[in-house]
Structure formats: structure tokens, C-alpha cells
C-alpha positions in Angstrom: 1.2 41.4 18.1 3.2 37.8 18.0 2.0 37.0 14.4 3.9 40.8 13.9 7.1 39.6 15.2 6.9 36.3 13.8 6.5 38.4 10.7 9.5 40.5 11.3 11.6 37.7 12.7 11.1 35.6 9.1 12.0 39.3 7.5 15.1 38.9 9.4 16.3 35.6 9.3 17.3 35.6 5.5 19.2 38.7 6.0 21.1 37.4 9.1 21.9 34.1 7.0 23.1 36.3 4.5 25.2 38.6 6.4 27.0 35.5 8.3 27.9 33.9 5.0 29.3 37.0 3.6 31.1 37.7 6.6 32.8 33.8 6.5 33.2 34.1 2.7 35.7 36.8 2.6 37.8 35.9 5.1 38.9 32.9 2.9 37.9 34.6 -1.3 40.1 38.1 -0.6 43.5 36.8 -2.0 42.2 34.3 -5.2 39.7 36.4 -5.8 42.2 39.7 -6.1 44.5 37.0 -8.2 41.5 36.8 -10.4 40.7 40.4 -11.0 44.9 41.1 -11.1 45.0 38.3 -14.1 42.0 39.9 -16.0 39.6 36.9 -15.3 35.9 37.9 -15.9 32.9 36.6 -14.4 31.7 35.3 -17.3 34.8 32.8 -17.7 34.1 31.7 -14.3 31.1 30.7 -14.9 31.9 28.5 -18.2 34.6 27.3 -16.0 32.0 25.7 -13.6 29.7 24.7 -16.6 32.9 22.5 -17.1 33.7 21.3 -14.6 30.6 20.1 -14.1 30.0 18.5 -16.8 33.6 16.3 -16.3 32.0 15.7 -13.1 28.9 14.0 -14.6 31.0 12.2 -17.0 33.0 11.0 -14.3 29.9 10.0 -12.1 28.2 8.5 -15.0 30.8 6.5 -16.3 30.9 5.2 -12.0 34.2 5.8 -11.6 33.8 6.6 -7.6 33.0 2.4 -7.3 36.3 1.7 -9.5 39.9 1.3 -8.5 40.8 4.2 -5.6 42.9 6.6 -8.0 39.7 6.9 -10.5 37.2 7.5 -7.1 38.8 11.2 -6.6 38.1 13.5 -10.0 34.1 13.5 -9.6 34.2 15.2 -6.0 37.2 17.3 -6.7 35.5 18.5 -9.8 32.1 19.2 -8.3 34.3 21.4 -5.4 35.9 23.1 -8.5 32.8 24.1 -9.9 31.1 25.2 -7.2 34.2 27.6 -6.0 33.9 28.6 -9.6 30.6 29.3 -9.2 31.2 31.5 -5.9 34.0 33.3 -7.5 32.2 34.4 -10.4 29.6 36.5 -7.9 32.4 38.0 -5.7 34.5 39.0 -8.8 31.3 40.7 -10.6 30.4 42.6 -7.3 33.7 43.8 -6.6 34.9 44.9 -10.2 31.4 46.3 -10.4 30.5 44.2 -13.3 27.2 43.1 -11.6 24.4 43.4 -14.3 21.3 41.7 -15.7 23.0 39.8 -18.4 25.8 38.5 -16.2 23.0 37.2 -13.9 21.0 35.9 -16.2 23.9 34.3 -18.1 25.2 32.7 -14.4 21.8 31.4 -13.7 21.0 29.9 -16.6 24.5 28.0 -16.6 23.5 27.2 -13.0 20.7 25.4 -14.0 22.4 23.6 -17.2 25.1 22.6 -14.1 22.6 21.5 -11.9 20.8 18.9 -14.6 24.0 17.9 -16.1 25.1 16.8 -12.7 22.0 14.4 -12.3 21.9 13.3 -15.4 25.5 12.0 -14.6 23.9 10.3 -11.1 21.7 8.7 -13.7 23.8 7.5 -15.7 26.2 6.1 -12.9 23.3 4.2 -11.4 23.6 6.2 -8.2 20.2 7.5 -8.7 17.5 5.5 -10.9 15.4 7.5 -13.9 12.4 8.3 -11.6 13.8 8.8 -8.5 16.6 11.4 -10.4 13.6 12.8 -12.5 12.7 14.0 -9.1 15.8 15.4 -8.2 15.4 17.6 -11.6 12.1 18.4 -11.1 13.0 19.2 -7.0 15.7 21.3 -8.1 14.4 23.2 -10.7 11.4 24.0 -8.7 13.8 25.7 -6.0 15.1 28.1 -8.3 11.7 28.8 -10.0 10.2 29.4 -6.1 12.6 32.4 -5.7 12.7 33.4 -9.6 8.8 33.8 -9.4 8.7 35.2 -5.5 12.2 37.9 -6.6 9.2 39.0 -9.5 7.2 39.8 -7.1 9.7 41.6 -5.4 9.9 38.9 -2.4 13.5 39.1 -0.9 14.3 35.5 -1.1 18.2 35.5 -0.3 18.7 32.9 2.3 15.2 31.9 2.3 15.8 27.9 2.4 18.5 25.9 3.7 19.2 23.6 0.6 20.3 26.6 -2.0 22.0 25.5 -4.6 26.2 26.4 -2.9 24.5 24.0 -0.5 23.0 21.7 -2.6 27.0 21.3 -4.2 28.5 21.1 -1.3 26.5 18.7 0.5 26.5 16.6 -2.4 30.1 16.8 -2.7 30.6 15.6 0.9 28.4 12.7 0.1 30.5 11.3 -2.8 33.1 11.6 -0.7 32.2 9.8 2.2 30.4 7.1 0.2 33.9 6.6 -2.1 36.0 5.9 1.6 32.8 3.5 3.0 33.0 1.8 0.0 37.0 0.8 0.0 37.4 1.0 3.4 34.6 -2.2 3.7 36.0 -3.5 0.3 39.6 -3.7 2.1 38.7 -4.9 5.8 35.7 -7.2 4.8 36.9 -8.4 1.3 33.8 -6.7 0.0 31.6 -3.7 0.0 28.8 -3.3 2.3 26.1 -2.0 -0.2 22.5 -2.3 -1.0 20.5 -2.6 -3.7 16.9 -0.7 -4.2 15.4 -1.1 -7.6 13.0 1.4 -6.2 15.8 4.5 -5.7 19.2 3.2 -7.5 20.5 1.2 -10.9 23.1 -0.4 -8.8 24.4 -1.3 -5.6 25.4 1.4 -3.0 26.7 1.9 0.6 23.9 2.0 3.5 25.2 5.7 3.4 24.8 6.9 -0.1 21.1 4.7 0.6 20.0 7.0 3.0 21.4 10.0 2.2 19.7 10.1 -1.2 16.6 9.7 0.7 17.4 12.4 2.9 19.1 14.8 0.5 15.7 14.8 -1.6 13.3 15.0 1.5 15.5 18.6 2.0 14.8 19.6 -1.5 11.0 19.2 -1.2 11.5 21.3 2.9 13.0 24.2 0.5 10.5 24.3 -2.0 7.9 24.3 1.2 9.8 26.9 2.9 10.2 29.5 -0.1 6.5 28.6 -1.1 5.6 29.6 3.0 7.6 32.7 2.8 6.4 34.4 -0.4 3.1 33.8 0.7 3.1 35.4 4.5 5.1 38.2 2.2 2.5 38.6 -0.1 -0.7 38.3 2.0 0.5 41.4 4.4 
């Protein structure tokens, strides 16, 4: 009887996740996202316009601009945010233009996952992350999406199964950059320098104790995800 509940419960908890979100989203998407559909703007265009942005993003990261002079610290953050309101607008135009279909989706998630290795190759090339440890991240990220490609085959509901998907994933990366850019002057300006560390081990170059640890941690989520959607399908699939 309590492995039944605990059954139902996990049957639940996606959809609840889900509901919540959509709930909060269009409170805040109704007005850009009617400007989009009033202005013609198709889902398709959104999501190129991500793929940009994310790729400036990379550029920016890779060429370490967030350790440079203040002014040059800002367009990697503010152009992973872009892409990753992009990315959400791209969904809520589709669904309510009813333009939701297999080739949009298929063309949004492949882009997705372009996005997602352009964006660490870019932490690679900044130094933020070192080859092996962003190898990882790759091979981590991809595996998320796989999880739920190969479980949704199986017809496995897997929305909100995780807590690291990838608007997540963006955003809490996007949070980090941001918070490690301010350590980093804000030390730099009261102490004359930057209190960073160097690990040969996880990064190319020196980083704040922040950006140290939350690499760490952000990657430890990854692999929690990967368990999590590997735990579901399979209490799915076994009933």
C-alpha cells in the first residue's frame, strides 16, 4: 500500500512542478509574448535567436571577458539571459499560435543541445572550466536530455522529472557568472586584488572561492538529475 502511494506521489510531483511553473510563467510572458505573435515572430526565429545569442555568449566567456575591465564583464550573462528567454518564448509562442508540431520540436531541441555545448565549449576556452572537467559537463548534460528523450520513447512522462532541466541549468548558470564577475571586482577594488584560486585539477586559470565551488556543485546536480530520471523511468517501467 505505501510503495502504491509512493508510486502515485512520484506520478504527481512532475505534474505539480509543471503546473506551478506554468502558472508563474504567464503572469510575466502574456504581453512580449502577444508582441511577438502581433509582429509575426515565429517559433522558429526564436529559437535561431537563442542559438545566437548563445553562441556571443561563448565567445564572450571564451575570450574571459567577465575577469576584464567591468564594462566588458556584463555581455556574457546578459546574453545567456537573452537566450534562455528566447528559448522560453519560442515554446509559449508555438503553443499558443498552435504551431506546436514534431519538426518545431525537433528543430528547438536539437538547437538546444548545439546551445548547451557551445556554451561549454566557451567555459573551456575562458579557462573557467578545464578540458576534462568541461568534457563532463558535455557528457553530464547531454546525458540529461538523452534520459528523458529515451524514457518520453517509452512513453515515460518526464516533464519536471529533475530539478537541473535545462531553463534551470541557464539560469543557474547565469546567476553564477554574475555573482562571480561582482566577487571578483568587488575584492579587486577593496583588497587591491582578487581573491581567487587556482585548481589545475577543475580550471585553466584562477577563479573566485565562489565560481570554485559552485562548479563543483553545479556538476554534482547534473549527475542527481541523470540519477533521478534514470530512478523514475525505471519505477515507471517495472509497474
Amino acid at each position: 500500500m505505501l510503495r502504491s502511494l509512493g508510486n502515485k506521489l512520484s506520478q504527481q510531483q512532475p505534474t505539480k512542478k509543471r503546473e506551478k511553473e506554468r502558472e508563474v510563467l504567464n503572469r510575466f510572458l502574456d504581453k512580449p509574448v502577444n508582441f511577438l505573435i502581433r509582429h509575426k515572430i515565429t517559433p522558429d526565429m526564436l529559437s535561431y535567436l537563442g542559438l545566437f545569442c548563445m553562441i556571443l555568449a561563448a565567445v564572450f566567456i571564451g575570450l574571459n571577458t567577465i575577469h576584464m575591465i567591468i564594462i566588458f564583464a556584463w555581455p556574457a550573462p546578459f546574453l545567456i539571459f537573452l537566450a534562455g528567454t528566447f528559448d522560453v518564448f519560442d515554446g509559449e509562442v508555438a503553443r499558443r499560435t498552435g504551431k506546436e508540431g514534431p519538426v518545431g520540436a525537433y528543430l528547438d531541441s536539437n538547437l538546444d543541445r548545439i546551445s548547451d555545448a557551445i556554451l561549454i565549449l566557451g567555459l573551456i576556452f575562458g579557462g573557467l572550466v578545464n578540458f576534462f572537467w568541461g568534457f563532463a559537463l558535455l557528457f553530464f548534460s547531454i546525458m540529461i536530455s538523452y534520459t528523458r528523450s529515451r524514457a518520453e520513447n517509452e512513453g515515460v512522462e518526464m516533464k519536471g522529472v529533475g530539478f537541473m532541466e535545462r531553463a534551470e541549468r541557464i539560469l543557474i548558470l547565469f546567476g553564477a557568472l554574475i555573482i562571480e564577475t561582482w566577487i571578483y571586482f568587488l575584492t579587486t577594488l577593496i583588497t587591491g586584488e582578487p581573491w581567487t584560486v587556482f585548481n589545475p585539477w577543475i580550471t585553466s586559470i584562477s577563479v573566485t572561492w565562489f565560481f570554485f565551488f559552485f562548479i563543483i556543485g553545479y556538476t554534482i546536480a547534473l549527475v542527481i538529475t541523470i540519477a533521478q530520471r534514470v530512478f523514475h523511468t525505471y519505477q515507471t517501467l517495472k509497474k
